[in-house]
C-alpha positions as CSV (number, residue, x, y, z in Angstrom):
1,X,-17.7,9.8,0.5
2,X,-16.0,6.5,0.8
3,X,-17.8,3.1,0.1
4,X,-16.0,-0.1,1.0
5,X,-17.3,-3.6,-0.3
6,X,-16.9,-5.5,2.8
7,X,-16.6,-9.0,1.2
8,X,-14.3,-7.4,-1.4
9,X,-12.3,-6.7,1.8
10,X,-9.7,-9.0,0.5
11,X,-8.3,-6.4,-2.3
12,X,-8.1,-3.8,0.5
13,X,-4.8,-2.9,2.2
14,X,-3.7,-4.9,5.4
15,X,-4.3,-1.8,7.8
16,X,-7.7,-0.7,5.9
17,X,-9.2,-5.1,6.8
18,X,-7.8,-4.9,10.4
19,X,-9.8,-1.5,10.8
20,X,-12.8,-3.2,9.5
21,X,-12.3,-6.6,11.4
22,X,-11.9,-4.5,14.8
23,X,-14.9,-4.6,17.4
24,X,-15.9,-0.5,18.1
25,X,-19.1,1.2,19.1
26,X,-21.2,1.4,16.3
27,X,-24.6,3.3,15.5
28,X,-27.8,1.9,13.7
29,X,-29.6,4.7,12.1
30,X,-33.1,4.6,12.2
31,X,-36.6,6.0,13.2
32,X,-36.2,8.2,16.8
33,X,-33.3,9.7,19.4
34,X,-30.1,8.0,19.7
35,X,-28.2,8.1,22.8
36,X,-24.6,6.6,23.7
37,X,-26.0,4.3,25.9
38,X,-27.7,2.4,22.7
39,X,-24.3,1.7,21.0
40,X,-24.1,-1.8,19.9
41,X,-20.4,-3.2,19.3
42,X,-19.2,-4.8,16.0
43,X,-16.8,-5.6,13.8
44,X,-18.2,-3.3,10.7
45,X,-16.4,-5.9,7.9
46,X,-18.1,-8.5,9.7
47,X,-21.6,-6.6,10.3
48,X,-22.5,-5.3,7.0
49,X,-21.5,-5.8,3.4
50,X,-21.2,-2.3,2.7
51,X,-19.6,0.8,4.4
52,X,-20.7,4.1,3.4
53,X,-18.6,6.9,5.3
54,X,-19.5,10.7,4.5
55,X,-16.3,13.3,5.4
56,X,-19.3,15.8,5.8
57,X,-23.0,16.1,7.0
58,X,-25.6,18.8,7.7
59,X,-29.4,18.6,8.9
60,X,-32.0,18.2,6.8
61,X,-34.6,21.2,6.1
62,X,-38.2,20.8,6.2
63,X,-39.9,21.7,3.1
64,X,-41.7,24.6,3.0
């Protein structure tokens, strides 16, 4: 997992703020079915203060 203070940007590396300053779809993650068609485009340095990015995901399970 990686976990980037946005406003903190500044203490980055040069290629890690022009990543985060660049405009590219993006996903917000909430209640229902997402479908390309719904992606909204920002700059994620500019959009949020905090970037969470997980290398690896799996479904949840329902409890039994």
């Amino acid at each position: 997992m990686i976990v980037v203070d946005t406003p903190s940007a500044g203490l980055i590396g040069k290629t890690a703020r022009a990543w985060l300053a660049q405009t590219r779809p993006t996903r917000l993650i909430g209640g229902g079915f997402w479908s390309p068609g719904q992606a909204v485009h920002a700059a994620l340095g500019v959009s949020f203060v905090v970037l969470i990015h997980l290398h690896k995901v799996k479904a949840a399970k329902l409890p039994p």
